[in-house]
C-alpha positions as CSV (number, residue, x, y, z in Angstrom):
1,X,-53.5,-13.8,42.2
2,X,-52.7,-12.2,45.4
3,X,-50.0,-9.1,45.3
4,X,-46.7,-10.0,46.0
5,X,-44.8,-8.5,48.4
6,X,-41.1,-8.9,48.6
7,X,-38.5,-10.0,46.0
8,X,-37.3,-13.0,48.5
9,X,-41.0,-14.3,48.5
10,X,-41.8,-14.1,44.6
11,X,-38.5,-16.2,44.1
12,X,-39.2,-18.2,47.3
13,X,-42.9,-18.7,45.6
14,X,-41.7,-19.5,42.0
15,X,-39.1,-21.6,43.5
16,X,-42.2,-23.9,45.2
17,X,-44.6,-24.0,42.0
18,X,-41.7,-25.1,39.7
19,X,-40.5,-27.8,42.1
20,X,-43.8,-28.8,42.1
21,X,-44.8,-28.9,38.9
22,X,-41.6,-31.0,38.1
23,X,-41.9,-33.3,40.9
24,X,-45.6,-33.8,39.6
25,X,-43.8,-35.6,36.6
26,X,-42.1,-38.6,38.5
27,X,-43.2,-41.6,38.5
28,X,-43.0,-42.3,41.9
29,X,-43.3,-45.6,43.7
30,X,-45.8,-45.7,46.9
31,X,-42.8,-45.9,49.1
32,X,-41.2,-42.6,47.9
33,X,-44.9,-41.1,48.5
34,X,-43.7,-38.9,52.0
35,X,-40.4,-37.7,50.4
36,X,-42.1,-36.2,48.0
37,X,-45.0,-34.9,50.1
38,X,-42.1,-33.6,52.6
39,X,-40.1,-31.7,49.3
40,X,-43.6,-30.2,48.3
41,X,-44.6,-29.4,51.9
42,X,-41.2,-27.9,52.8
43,X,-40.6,-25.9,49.2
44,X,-43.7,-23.6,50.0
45,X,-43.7,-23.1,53.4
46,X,-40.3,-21.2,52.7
47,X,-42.7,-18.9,51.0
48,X,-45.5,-19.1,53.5
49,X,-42.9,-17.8,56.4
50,X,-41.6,-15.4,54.0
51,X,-45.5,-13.8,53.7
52,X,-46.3,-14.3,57.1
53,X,-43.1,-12.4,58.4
54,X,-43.5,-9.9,56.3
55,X,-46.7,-8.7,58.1
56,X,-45.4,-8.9,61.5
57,X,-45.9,-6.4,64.1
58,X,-42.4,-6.8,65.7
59,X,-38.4,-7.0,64.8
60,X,-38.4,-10.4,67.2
61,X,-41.3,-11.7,64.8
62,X,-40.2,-10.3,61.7
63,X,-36.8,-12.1,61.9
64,X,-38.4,-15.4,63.3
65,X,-40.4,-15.5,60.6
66,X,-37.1,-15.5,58.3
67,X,-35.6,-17.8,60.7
68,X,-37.8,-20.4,59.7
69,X,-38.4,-19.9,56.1
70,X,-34.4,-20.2,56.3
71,X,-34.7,-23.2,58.2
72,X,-37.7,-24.7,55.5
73,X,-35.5,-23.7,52.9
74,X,-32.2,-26.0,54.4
75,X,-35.0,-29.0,54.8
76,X,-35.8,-28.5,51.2
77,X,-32.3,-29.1,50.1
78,X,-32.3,-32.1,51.9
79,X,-35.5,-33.8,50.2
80,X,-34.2,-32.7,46.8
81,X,-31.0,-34.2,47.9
82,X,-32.9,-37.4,48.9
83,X,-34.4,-37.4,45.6
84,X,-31.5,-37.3,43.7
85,X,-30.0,-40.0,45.7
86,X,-32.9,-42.2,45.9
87,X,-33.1,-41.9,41.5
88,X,-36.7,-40.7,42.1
89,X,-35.9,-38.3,40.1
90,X,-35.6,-40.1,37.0
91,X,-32.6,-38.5,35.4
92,X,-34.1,-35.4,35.6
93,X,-31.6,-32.9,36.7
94,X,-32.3,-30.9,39.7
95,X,-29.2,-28.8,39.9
96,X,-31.3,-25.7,39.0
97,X,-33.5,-26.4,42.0
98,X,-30.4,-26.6,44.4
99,X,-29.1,-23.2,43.2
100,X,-32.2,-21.3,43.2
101,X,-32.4,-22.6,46.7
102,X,-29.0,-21.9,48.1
103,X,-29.6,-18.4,46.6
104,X,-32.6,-18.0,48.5
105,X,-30.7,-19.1,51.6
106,X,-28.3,-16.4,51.2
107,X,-31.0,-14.0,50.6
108,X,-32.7,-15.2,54.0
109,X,-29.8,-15.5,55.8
110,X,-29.0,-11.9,55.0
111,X,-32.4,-10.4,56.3
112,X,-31.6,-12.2,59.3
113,X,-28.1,-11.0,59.7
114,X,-29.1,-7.5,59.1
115,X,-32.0,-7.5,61.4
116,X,-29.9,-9.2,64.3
117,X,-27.1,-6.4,63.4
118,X,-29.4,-3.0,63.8
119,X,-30.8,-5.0,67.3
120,X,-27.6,-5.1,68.5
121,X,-26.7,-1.6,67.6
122,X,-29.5,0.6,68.7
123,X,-29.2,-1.6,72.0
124,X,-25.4,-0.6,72.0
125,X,-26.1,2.9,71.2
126,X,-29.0,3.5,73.6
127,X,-26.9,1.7,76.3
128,X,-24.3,4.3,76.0
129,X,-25.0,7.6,78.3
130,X,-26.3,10.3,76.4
131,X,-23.7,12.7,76.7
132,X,-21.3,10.0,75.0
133,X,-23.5,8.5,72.3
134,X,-23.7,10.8,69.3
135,X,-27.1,9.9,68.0
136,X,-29.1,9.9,71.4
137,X,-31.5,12.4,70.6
138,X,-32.7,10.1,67.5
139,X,-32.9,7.1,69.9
């Protein structure tokens, strides 16, 4: 198995296999066939993003890459919600799913906060002339 990288992708990985492997379990009518290949496609590209950001060459890709994992991770929430609501789920209880993936949307979302926050202030500091900005011989 391939090394992994980052704490937010192992738990955005394990999130996807265990989804997966529960949804695997459902019986699931022909007509529920898309919601669940739209939970399993959604569940681990959060992951995929996660992977693919990490190796990015820039802050603008770096943080896009989050940006979308963030963004898979929100449409996951809604299929699981769909499940739920549908009773595809069977009365099997996918509250743990929800958490671990509003957990992962705080983790996400505060990569991307972060990232968006140092932008703004080595552009603020190196906008600043040099005889007022303390730190302009670092910049």
């Amino acid at each position: 198995m391939m090394r992994m990288r980052s704490k937010v992708y192992r738990k955005a990985f394990d999130f996807g296999i265990k989804l997966i492997k529960t949804i695997k379990q459902f019986k699931v009518h022909p007509n529920y066939f898309e919601i669940i290949n739209q939970t399993i496609c959604s569940s681990m590209a959060i992951s995929a993003n996660i992977i693919e950001a990490q190796s990015a060459r820039t802050i603008v890709e770096f943080s896009s890459g989050h940006a979308i994992a963030l963004r898979e991770s929100r449409e996951t929430l809604h299929w699981i919600n769909a499940i739920e609501y549908l009773g595809i789920n069977q009365n099997c209880k996918l509250d743990y799913f929800k958490e671990e993936n509003l957990e992962i949307i705080k983790i996400l979302s505060k990569i991307i906060i972060t990232v968006v926050r140092r932008k703004i202030n080595k552009f603020y500091l190196s906008s600043l002339p040099s005889g007022l900005c303390p730190l302009s011989s670092a910049l």
